[in-house]
DSSP file (Angstrom, degrees, kcal/mol; ACC not computed):
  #  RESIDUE AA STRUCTURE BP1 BP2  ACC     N-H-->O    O-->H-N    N-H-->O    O-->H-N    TCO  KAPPA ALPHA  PHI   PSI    X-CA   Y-CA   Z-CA
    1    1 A X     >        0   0    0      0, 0.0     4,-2.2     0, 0.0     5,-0.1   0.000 360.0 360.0 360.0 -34.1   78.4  111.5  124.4
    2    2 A X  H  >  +     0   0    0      1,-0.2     4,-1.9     2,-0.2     3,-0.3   0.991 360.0  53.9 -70.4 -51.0   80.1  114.4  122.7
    3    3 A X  H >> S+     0   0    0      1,-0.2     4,-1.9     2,-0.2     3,-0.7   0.867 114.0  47.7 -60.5 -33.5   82.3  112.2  120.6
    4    4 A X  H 3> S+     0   0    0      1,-0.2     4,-1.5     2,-0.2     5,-0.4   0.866 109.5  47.5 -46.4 -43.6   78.8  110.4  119.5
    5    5 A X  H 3X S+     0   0    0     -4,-2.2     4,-1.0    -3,-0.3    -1,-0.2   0.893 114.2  48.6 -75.2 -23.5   76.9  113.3  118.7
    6    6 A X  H <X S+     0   0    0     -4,-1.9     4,-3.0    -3,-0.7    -2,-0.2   0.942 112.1  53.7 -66.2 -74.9   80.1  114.6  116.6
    7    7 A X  H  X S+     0   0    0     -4,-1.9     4,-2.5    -5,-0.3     5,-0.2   0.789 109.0  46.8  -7.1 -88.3   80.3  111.0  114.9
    8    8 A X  H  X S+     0   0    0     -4,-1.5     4,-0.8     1,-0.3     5,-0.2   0.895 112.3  44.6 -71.8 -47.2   76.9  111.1  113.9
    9    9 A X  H >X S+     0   0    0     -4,-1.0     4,-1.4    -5,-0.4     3,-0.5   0.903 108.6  59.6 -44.6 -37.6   76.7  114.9  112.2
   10   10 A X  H ><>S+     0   0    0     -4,-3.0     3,-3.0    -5,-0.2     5,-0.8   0.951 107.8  41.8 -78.6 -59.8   79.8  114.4  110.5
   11   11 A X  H 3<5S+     0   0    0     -4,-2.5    -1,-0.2     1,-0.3    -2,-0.2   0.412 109.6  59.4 -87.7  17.9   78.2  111.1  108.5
   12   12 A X  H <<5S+     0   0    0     -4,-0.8    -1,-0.3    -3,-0.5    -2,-0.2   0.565 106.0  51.6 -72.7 -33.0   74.9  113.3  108.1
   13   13 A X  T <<5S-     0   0    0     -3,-3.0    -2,-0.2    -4,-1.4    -3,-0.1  -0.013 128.8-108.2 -97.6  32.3   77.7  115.5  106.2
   14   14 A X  T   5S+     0   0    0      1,-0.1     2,-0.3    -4,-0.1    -3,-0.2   0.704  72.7 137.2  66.1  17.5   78.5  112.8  104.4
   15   15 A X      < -     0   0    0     -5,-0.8     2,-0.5    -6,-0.2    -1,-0.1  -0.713  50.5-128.1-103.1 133.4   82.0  111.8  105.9
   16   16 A X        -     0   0    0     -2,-0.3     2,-0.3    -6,-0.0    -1,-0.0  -0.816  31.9-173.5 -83.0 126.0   83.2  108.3  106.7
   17   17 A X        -     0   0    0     -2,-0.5     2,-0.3    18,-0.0    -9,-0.0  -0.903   9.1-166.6-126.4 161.5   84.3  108.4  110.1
   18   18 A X        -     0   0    0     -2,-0.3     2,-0.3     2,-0.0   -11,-0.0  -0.801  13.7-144.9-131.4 170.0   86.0  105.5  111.8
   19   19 A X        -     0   0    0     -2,-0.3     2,-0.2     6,-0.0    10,-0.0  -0.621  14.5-174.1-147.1 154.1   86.6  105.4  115.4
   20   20 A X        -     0   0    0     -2,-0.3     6,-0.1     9,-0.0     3,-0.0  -0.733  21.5-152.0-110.7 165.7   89.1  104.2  117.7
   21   21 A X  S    S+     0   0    0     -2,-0.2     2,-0.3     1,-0.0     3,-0.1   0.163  77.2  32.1-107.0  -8.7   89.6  103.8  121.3
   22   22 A X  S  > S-     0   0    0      1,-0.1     4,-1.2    22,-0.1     5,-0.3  -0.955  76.5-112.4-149.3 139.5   93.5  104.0  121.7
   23   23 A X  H  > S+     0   0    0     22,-0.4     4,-1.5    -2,-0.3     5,-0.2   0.880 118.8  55.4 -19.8 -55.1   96.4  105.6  120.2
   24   24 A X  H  > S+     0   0    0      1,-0.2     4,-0.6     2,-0.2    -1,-0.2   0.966 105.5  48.4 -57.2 -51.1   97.5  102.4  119.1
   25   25 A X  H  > S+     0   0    0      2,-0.2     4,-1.8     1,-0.2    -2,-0.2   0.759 105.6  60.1 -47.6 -35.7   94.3  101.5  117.3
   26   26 A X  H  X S+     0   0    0     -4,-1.2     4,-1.3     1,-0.3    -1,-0.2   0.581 109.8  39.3 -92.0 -12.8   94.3  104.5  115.6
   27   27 A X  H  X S+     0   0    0     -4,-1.5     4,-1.1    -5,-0.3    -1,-0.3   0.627 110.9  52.6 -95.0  -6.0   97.5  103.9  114.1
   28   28 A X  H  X S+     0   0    0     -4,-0.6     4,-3.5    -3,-0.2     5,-0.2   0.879 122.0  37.3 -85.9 -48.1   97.2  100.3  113.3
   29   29 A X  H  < S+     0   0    0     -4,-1.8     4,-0.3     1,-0.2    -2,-0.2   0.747 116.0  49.9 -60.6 -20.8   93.6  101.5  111.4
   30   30 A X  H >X S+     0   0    0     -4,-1.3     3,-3.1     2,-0.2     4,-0.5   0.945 117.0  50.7 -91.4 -59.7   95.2  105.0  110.0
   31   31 A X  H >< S+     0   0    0     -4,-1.1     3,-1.4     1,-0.3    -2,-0.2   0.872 116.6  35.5 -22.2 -76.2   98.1  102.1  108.8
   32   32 A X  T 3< S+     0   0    0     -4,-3.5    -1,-0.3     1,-0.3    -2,-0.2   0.474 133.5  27.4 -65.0  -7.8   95.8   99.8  107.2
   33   33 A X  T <4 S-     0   0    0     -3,-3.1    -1,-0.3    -4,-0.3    -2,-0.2  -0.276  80.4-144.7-159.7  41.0   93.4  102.5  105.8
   34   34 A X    <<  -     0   0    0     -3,-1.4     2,-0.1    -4,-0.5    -4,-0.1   0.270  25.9-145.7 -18.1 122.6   95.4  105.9  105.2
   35   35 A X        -     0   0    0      1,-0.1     3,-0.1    27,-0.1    -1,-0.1  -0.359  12.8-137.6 -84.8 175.2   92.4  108.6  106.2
   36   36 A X  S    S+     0   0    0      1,-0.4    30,-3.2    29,-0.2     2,-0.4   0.802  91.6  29.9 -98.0 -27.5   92.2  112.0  104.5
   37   37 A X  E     -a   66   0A   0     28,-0.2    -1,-0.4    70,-0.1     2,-0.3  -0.992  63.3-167.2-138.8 111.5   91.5  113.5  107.8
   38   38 A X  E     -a   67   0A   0     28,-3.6    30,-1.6    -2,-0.4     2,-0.4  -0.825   5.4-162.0 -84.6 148.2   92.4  112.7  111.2
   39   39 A X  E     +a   68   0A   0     -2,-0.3     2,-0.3    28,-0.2    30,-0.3  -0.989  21.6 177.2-107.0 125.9   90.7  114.5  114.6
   40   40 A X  E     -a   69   0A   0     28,-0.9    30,-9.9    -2,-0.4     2,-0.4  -0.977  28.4-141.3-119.9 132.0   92.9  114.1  117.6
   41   41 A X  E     -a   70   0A   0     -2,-0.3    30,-0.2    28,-0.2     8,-0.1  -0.767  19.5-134.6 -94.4 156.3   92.4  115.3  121.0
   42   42 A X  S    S+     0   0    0     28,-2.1     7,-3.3    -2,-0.4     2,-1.0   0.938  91.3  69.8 -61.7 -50.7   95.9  116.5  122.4
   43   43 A X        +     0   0    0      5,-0.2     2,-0.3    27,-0.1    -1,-0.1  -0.473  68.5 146.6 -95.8 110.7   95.0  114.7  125.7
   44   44 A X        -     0   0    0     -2,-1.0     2,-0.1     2,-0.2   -22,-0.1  -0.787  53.1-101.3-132.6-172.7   94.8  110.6  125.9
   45   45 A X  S    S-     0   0    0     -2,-0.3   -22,-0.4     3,-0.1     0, 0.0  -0.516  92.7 -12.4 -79.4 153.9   95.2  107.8  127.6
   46   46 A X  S    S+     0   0    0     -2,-0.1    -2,-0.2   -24,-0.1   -24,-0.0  -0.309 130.4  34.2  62.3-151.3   98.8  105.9  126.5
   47   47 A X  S    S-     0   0    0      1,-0.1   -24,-0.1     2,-0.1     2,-0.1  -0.160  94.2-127.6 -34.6 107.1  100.2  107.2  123.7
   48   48 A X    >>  -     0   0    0      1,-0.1     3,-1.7    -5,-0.1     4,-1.3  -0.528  23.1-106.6-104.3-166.6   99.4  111.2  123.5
   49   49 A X  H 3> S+     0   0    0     -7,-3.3     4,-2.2     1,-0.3    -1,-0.1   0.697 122.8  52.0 -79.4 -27.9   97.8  113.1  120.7
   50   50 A X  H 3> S+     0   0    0     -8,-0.2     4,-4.3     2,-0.2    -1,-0.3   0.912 111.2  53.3 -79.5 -18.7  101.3  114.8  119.6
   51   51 A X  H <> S+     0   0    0     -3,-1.7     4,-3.3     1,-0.3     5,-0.2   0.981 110.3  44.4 -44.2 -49.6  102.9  111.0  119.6
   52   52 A X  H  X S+     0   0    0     -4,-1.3     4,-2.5     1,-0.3    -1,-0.3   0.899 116.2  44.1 -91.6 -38.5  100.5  109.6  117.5
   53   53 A X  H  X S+     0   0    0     -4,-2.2     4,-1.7    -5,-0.2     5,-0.3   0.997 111.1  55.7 -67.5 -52.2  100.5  112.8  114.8
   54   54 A X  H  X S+     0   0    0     -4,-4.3     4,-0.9     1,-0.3     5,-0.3   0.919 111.9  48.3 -63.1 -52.9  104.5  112.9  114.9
   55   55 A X  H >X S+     0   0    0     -4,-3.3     4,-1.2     2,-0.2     3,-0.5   0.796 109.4  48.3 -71.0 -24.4  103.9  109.4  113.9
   56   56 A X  H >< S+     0   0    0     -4,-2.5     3,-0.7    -5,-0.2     6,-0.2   0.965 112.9  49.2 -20.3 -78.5  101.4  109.9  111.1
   57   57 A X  H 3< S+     0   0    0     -4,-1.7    -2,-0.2     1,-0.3    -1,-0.2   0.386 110.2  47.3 -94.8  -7.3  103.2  112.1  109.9
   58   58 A X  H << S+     0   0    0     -4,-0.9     2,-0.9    -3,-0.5    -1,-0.3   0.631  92.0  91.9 -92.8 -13.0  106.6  109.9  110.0
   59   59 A X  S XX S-     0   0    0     -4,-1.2     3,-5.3    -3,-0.7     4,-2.5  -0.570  75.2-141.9 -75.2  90.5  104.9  106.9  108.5
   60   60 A X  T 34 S+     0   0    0     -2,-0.9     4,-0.5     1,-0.3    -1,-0.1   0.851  99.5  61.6 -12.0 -59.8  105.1  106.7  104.5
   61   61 A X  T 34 S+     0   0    0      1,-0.2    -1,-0.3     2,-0.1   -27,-0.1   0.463 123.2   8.9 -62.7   3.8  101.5  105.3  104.7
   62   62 A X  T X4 S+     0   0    0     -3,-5.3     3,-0.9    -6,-0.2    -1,-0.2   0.362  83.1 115.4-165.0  12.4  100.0  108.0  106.2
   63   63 A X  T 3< S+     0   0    0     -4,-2.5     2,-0.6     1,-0.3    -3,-0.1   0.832  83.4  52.7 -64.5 -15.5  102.2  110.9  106.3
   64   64 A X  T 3  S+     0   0    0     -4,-0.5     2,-0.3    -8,-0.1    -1,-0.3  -0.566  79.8 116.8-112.1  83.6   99.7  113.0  103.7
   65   65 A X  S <  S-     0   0    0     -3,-0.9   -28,-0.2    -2,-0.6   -29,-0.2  -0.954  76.9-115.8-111.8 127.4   97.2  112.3  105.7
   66   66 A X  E     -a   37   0A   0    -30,-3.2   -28,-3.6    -2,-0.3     2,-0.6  -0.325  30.4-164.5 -70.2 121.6   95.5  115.7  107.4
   67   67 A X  E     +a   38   0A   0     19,-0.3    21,-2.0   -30,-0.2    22,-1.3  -0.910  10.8 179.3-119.0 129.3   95.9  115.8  111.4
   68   68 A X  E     -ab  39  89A   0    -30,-1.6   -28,-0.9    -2,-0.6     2,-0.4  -0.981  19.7-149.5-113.6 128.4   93.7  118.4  113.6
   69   69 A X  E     -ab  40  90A   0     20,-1.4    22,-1.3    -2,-0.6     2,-0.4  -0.708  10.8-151.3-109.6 121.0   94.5  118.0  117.0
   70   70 A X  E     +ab  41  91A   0    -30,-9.9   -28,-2.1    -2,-0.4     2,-0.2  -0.805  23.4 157.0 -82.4 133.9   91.5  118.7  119.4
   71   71 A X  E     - b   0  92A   0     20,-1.8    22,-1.6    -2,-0.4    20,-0.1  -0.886  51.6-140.1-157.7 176.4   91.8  119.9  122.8
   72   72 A X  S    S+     0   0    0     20,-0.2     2,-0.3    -2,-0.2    20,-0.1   0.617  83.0 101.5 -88.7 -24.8   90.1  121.8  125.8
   73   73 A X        -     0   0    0      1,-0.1    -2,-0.1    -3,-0.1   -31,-0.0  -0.338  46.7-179.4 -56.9 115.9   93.7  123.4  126.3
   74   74 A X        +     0   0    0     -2,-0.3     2,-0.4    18,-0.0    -1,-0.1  -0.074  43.2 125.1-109.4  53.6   94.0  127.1  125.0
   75   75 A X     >  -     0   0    0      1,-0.2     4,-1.7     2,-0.0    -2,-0.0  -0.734  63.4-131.3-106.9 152.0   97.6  127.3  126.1
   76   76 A X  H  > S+     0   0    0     -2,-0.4     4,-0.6     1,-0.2    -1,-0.2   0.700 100.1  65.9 -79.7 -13.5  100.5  128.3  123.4
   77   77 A X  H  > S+     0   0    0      2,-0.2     4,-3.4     3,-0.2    -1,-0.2   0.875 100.7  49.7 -68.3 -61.9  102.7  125.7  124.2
   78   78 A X  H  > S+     0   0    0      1,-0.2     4,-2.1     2,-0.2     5,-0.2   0.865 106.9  47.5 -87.1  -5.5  100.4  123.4  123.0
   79   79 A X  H  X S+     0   0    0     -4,-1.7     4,-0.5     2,-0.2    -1,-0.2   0.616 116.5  50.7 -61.9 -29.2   99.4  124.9  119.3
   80   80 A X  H  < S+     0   0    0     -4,-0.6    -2,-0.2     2,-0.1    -3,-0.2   0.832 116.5  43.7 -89.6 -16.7  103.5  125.2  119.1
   81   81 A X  H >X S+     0   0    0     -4,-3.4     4,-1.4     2,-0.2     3,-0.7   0.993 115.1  48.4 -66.0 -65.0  103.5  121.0  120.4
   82   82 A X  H 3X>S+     0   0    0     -4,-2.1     4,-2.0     2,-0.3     5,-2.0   0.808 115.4  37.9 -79.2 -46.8  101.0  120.2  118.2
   83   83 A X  H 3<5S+     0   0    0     -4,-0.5    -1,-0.3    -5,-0.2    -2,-0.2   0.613 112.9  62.9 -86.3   1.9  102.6  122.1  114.8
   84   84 A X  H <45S+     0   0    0     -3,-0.7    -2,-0.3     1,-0.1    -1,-0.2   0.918 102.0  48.9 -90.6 -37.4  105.7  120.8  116.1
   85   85 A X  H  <5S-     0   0    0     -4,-1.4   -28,-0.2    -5,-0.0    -2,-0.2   0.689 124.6-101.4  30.6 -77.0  104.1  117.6  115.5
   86   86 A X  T  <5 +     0   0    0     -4,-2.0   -19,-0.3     1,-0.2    -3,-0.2   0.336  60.3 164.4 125.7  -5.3  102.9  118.1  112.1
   87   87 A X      < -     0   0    0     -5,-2.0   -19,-0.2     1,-0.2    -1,-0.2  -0.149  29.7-150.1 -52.7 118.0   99.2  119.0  112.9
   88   88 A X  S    S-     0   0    0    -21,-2.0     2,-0.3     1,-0.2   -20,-0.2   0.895  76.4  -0.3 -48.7 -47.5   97.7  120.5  109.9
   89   89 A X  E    S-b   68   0A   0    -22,-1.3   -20,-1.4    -7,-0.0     2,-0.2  -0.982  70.1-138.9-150.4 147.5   95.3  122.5  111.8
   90   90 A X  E     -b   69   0A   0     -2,-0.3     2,-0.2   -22,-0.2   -20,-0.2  -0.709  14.0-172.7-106.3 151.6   94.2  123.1  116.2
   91   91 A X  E     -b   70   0A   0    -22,-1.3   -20,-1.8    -2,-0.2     2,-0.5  -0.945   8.6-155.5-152.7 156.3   91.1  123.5  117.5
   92   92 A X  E     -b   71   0A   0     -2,-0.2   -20,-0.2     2,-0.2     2,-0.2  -0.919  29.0 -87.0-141.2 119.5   90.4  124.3  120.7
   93   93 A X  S    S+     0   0    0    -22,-1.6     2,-0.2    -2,-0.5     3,-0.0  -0.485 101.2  58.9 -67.0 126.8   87.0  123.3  122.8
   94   94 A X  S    S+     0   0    0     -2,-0.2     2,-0.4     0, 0.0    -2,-0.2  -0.007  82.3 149.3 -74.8 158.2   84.4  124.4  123.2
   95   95 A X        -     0   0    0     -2,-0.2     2,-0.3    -4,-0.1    -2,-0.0  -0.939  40.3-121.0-149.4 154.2   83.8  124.2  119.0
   96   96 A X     >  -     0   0    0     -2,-0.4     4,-1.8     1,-0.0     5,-0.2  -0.801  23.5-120.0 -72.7 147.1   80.8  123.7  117.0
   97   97 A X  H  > S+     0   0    0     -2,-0.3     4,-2.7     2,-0.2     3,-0.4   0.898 117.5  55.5 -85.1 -28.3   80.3  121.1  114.7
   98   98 A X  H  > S+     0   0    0      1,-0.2     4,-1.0     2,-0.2     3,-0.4   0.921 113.9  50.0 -18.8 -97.9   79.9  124.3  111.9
   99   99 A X  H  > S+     0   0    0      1,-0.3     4,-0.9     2,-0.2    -2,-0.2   0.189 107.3  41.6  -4.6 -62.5   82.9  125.0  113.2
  100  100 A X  H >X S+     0   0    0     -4,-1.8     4,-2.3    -3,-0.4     3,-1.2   0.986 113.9  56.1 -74.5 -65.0   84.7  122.1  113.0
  101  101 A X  H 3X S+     0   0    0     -4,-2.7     4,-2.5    -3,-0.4    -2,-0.2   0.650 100.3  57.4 -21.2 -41.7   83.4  121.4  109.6
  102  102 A X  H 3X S+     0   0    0     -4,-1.0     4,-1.4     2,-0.2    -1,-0.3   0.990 110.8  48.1 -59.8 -70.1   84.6  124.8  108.2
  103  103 A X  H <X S+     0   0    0     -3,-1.2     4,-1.4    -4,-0.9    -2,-0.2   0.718 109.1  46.6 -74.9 -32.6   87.9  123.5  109.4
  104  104 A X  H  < S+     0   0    0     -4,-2.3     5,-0.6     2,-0.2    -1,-0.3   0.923 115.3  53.3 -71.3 -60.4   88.0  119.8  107.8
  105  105 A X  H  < S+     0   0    0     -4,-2.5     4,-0.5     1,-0.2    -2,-0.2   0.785 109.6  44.5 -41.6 -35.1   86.7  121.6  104.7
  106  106 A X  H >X S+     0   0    0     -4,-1.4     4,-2.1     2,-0.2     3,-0.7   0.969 112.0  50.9 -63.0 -67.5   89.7  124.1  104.7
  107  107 A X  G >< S+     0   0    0     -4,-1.4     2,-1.4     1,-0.3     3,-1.0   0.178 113.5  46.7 -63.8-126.8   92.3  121.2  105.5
  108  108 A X  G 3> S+     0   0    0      1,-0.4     4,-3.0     2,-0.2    -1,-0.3   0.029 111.3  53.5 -82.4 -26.8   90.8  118.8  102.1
  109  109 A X  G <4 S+     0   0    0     -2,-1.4    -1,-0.4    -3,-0.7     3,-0.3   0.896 113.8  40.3 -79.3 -75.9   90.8  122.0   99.8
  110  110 A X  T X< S+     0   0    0     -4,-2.1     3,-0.7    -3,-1.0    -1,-0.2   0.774 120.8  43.3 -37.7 -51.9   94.4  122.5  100.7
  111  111 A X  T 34 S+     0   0    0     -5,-0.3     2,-0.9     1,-0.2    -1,-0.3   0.993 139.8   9.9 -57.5 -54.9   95.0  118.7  100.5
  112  112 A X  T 3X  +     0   0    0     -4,-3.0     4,-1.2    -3,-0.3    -1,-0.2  -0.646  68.1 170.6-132.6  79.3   93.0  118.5   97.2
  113  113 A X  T X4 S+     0   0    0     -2,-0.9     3,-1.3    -3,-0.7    -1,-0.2   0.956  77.2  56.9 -48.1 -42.9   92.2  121.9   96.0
  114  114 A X  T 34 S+     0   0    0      1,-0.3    -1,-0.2    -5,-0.1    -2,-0.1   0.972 105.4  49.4 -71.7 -44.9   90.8  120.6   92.5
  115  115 A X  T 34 S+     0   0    0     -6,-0.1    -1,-0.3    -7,-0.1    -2,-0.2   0.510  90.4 112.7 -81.5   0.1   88.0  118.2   94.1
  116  116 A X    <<        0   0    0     -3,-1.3   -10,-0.0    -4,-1.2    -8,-0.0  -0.255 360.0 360.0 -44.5 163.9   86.5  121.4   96.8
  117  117 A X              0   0    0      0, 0.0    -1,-0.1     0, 0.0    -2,-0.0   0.025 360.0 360.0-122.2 360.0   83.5  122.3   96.0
């Protein structure tokens, strides 16, 4: 339910979100459709969240692509896993969707300073 209720407020804020259901899916769709912005929770089923950013981020097609890695973990090990990674930015739950927003906004001015608003 949370990831639905996140879903829909981020495309109230105007954001195309796509969705997948696996590590794998989200790299064959990240493949086929470089994002500007990924959200990854650290913890998944399969694959886990730092696989699938170190491979974003090794993949021509999608290495400048933004990853923030989610998770319910506040432990330092995994904010040093996760920027060992390549994760642009942690967040660590509970969050707000403010919140998170602030922090997508941050990571797209960095990526593309001239198009912030």
């Amino acid at each position: 339910m949370n990831r639905e209720m996140l879903q829909a407020q981020l495309q109230l804020g105007q954001y195309e979100v796509m969705e997948a259901h696996s590590g794998e899916q989200a790299l064959e769709l990240a493949c086929k459709r470089p994002p500007d912005v990924v959200l990854l929770d650290v913890r998944l089923h399969g694959l886990s969240g730092y696989e699938i950013c170190a491979r974003l981020k090794s993949d021509v097609r999608t290495q400048h692509s933004a990853v923030i890695m989610v998770t319910g973990l506040r432990d330092e090990e995994d904010r040093s896993a996760a920027q060992a990674a390549g994760a642009d930015e942690f967040v660590t739950k509970p969050f707000t969707v403010s919140e998170l927003l602030t922090v997508i906004e941050a990571v797209l001015h960095r990526r593309h300073p001239s198009s912030a608003g």
